[in-house]
N, C-alpha and C positions, 0 to 999 in steps of 0.2 A: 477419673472413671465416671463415666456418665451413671446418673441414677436414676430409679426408676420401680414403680411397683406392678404386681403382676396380680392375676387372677388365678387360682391352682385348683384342681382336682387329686384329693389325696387317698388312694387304695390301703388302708394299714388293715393290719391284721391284729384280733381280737381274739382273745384268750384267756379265760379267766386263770386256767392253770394246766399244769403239764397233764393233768388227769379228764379235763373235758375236751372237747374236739371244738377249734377255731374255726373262725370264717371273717372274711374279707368286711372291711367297711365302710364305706362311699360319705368323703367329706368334702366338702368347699370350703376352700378360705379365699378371702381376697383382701386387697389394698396391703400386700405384702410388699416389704421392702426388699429389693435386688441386694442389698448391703444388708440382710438379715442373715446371723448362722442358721443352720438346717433345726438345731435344736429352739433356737427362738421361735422359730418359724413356728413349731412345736408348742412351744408355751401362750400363743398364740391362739391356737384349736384351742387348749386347756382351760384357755381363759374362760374362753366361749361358750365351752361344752359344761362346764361350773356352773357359769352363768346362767345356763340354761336346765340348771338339776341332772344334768348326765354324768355319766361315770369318765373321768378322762380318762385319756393315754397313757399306759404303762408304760415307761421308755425309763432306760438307764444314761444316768451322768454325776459328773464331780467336778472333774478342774475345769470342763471346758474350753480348755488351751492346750490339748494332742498328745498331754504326760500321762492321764490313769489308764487308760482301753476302755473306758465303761461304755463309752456310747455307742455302742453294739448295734448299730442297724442295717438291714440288706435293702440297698434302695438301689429300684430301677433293677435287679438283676446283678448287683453287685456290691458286695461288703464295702461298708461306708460311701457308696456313692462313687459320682462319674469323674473326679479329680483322683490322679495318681497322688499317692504318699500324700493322702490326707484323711485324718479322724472327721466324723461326723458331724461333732462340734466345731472342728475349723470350716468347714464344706460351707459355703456361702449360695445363697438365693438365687445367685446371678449364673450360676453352674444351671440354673431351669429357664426356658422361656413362659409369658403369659398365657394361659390356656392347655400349660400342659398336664398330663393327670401321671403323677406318679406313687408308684408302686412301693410300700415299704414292710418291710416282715423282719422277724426277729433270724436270729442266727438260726439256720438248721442245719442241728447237728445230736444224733442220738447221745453224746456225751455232754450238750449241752441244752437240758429239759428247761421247755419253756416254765418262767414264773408267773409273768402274766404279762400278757398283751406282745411288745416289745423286747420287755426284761426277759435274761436267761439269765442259768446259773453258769456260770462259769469257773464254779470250787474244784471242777477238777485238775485245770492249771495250776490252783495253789496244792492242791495233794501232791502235784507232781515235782512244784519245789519242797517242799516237804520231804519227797522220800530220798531226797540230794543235790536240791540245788541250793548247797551252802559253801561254807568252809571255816573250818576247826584256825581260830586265830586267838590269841591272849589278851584279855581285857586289859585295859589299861591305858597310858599316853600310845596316841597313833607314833608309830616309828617313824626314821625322817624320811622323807620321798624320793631320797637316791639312796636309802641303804639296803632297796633290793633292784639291783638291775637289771633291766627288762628292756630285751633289744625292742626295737622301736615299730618295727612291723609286727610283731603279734601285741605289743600293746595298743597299738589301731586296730588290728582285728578282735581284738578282745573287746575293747570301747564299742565296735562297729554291732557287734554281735548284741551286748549290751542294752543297743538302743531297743531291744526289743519290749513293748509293753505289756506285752498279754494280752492284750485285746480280742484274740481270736479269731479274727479277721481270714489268716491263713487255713483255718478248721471250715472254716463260712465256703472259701474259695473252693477246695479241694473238692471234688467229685466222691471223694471217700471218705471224705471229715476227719484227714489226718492230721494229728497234730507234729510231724516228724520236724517243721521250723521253727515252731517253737523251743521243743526241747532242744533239738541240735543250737539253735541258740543262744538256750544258756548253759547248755554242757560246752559251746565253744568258748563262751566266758569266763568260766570258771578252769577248764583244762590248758588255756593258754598260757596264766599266770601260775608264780610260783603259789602262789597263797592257795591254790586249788589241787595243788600236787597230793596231799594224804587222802583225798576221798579219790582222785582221779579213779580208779577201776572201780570202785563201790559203787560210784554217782552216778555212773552213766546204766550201769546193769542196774539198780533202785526204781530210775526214771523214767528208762524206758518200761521195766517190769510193769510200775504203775499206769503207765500212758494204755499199756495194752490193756489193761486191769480196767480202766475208766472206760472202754469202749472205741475210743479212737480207732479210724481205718489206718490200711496200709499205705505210704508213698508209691504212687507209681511216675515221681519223674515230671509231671503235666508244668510244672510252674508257675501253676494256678499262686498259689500263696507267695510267691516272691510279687508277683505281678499286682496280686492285690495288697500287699503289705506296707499300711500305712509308714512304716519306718525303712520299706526299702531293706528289710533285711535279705540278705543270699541266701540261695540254696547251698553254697557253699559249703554252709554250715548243717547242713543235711550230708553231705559227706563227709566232715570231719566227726556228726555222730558215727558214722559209722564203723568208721576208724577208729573211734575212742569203744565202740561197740565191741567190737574184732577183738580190738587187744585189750582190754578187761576180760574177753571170753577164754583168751591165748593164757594171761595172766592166772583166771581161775584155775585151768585146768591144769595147769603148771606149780600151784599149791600157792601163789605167790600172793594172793589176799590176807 
């Protein structure tokens, strides 16, 4: 793959914190490398703006290899950038041409209050594994790996559902800042397998209660969030909440919690 460095015009957005009012702010970098991640590209400006006694960029990250979700940024109009089923830190330099001026802002979303600049909060995903996304199992040696049998198609829909990071990405996407893919994703993790059967009806009324609780809008369906979703997770699993919704409701009211 041919190499090559560019010249870029960078729009990010500035924000001391969820309590002051942000504004836009006009950077140049150059002599960037086409084989630079989006977040290098980042440490980069940082260097710079150090160098020069300014305040750098608040931006979030960790592994930098598309396992945490931290690197939360909306570029160009779209969560993590213009590559399908890919985190921000994997997103390469070579996705821009030279001279282009691109646009970057933090997630917006009323349930996720800017920290500062880049960085948002995103604890409300962990509240919401919090109010049920576990399961009740016995310390001790792990059991052996066939002594629970799990036919084989919802153990890949389990795994599939799984791969979900948190990232947020799907909240970013939506026009309502819903989070209904994420949750339907790990209540589909956890309601496929036997190990998730004693909270099954408690888990999913918990986390949804919570999700409403935190702010999140409504689904209405767009596929906004499958579409942006760095892991490619389904809507699918927005259906199977619902159904695990339905009948936990069916269950309550039938005395069976």
């Amino acid at each position: 793959m041919e190499h090559y460095n560019m010249n870029l015009t960078l729009k990010v957005w500035r924000q001391k914190n969820s309590d002051t009012k942000g504004h836009f702010e006009t950077f140049k970098v150059g002599d960037i490398s086409s084989e630079m991640s989006f977040l290098e590209m980042f440490d980069v400006l940082n260097e710079r703006l150090v160098s020069e006694n300014k305040e750098p960029v608040a931006f979030d990250h960790d592994c930098r290899e598309g396992i945490c979700g931290a690197c939360s940024m909306y570029i160009d109009g779209e969560p993590h950038g213009p590559w399908a089923k890919t985190t921000t830190c994997q997103l390469h330099m070579r996705a821009f041409k030279d001279g282009d001026t691109i646009v970057v802002e933090p997630w917006r979303s009323k349930a996720f209050p800017v920290i500062k600049d880049l960085m948002v909060d995103r604890s409300a995903f962990d509240r919401i594994i919090q109010a049920g996304g576990f399961v009740s199992v016995n310390t001790g040696n792990a059991v052996d790996a066939n002594s629970l049998p799990i036919v084989r198609y919802k153990a890949e829909e389990a795994f599939n559902s799984a791969a979900c990071i948190g990232c947020g990405a799907c909240v970013a996407a939506c026009k309502n800042g819903s989070a209904m893919l994420f949750v339907g994703a790990k209540v589909s993790q956890l309601a496929m397998l036997p190990q998730g059967d004693p909270e099954r009806t408690t888990r999913v009324l918990n986390m949804v209660a919570q999700m409403d609780k935190e702010g999140f809008g409504n689904c209405s369906n767009t596929y906004a969030c499958e579409a942006e979703c760095p892991k490619g997770i389904s809507v699918a699993n927005i259906a199977r909440l619902n159904h695990e919704y339905l009948r936990a409701g069916l269950c309550s009211e039938e005395g069976d919690l």
